[in-house]
C-alpha positions in Angstrom: -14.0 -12.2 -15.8 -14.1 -11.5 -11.7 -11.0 -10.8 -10.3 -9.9 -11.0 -6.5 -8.5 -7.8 -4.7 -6.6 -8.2 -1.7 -7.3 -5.6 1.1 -4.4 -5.2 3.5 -4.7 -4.0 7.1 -2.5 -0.9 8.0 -2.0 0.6 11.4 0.4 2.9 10.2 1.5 5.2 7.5 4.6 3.0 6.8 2.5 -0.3 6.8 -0.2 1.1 4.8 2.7 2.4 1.7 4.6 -1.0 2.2 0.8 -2.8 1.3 0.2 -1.0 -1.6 3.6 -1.4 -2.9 3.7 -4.7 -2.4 0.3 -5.4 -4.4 -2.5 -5.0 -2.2 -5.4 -3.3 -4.1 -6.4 -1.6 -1.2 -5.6 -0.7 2.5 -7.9 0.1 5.4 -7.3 1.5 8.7 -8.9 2.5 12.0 -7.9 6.6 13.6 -7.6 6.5 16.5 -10.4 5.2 19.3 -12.7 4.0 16.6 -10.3 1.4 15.2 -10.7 -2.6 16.4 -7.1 -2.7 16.7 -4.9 -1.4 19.7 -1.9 -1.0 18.2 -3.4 1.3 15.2 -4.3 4.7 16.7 -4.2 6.5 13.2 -4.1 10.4 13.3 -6.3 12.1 10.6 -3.1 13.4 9.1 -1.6 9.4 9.0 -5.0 8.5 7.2 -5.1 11.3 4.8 -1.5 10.9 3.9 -2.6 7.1 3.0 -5.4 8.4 1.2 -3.4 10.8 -0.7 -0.4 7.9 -1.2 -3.4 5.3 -2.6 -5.2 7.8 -4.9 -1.7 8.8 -6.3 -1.2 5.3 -6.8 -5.0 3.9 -8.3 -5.5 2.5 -5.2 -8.5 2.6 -2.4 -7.7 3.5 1.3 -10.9 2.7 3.7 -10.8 4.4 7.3 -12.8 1.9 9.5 -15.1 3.1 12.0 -15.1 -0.5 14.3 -17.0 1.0 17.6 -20.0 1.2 19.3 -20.6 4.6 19.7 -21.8 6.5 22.8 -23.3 9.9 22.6 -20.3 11.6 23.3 -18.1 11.0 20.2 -21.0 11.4 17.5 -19.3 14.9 17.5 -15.8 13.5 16.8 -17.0 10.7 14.4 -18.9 13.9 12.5 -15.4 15.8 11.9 -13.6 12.9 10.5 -14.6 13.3 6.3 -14.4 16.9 6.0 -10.9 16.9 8.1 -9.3 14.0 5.6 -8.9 16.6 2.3 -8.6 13.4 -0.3 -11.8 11.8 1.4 -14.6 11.1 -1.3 -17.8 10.0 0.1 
């Protein structure tokens, strides 16, 4: 039998543990100017906090990476796993 997950947007800590505890199966949010939405500038530490929260929970939190990128943040976009401790890739 398939079953449907729902995936909740989060652009913050708070909206991302209200979500889960309210029955999403997952969250996803954006850090901060590589997220689609402007009122969701995510720090790592807000993301990895999610992460943490989901995993603690059974749940999945996906950080979105929703930009073109130009030469000058493939640095920053480089730093964001290893600087999320819960991150599994």
């Amino acid at each position: 039998m398939r079953y449907i997950e729902l995936l909740a947007p989060a652009k913050d800590f708070e909206a991302a543990k209200a979500a889960i505890d309210h029955g999403a199966d997952a969250i996803y949010m954006g850090a901060a100017r590589f997220g689609a939405r402007r009122g969701a500038a995510n720090s790592i530490e807000e993301i990895a906090r999610a992460v943490e929260y989901a995993h603690q929970v059974g749940r999945i939190c996906i950080s979105l990476l929703r930009k073109l990128l130009k030469s000058q943040y493939i640095g920053l976009v480089r730093k964001l796993p290893p600087a999320i401790p819960a991150v599994k890739l």
